[in-house]
N, C-alpha and C positions, 0 to 999 in steps of 0.2 A: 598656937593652936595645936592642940593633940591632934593624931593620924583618925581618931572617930570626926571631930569635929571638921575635922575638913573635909571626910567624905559625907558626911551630914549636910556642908553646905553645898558642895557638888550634886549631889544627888537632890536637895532641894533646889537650886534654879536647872538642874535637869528636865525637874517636874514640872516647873513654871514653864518652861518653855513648850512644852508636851499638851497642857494646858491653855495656851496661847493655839498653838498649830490647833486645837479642836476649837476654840470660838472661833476661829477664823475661819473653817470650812462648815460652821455654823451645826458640830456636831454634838453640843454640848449647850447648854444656854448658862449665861451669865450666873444663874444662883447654883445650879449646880458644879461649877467653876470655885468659885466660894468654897464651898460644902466641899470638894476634893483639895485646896489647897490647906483646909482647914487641918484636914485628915493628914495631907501632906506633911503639915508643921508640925503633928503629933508624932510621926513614924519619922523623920528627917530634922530634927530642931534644929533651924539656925539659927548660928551666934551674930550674926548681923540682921534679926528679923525686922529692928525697928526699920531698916534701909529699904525693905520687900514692901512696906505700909504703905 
């Protein structure tokens, strides 16, 4: 893995976790959760995305 690709996947289960902490205090609803990790995966590509599915 190249030094992008690693901070790419870093930074995307950063996000997932960020993600997480807001449906859990029920500050985000479920489609919108979607809709941000989508975004997520466009600005952050992981190379293990099928595993995130």
């Amino acid at each position: 893995m190249t030094d992008t690709q690693v901070r790419n996947e870093i930074n995307y289960r950063r996000s997932v976790l960020v993600l997480k902490r807001l449906l859990q205090f029920g500050l985000i609803t479920e489609e919108q959760a979607k809709q941000i990790d989508m975004l997520n995966r466009e600005s952050f590509p992981p190379l293990l995305e099928q595993l995130y599915d």
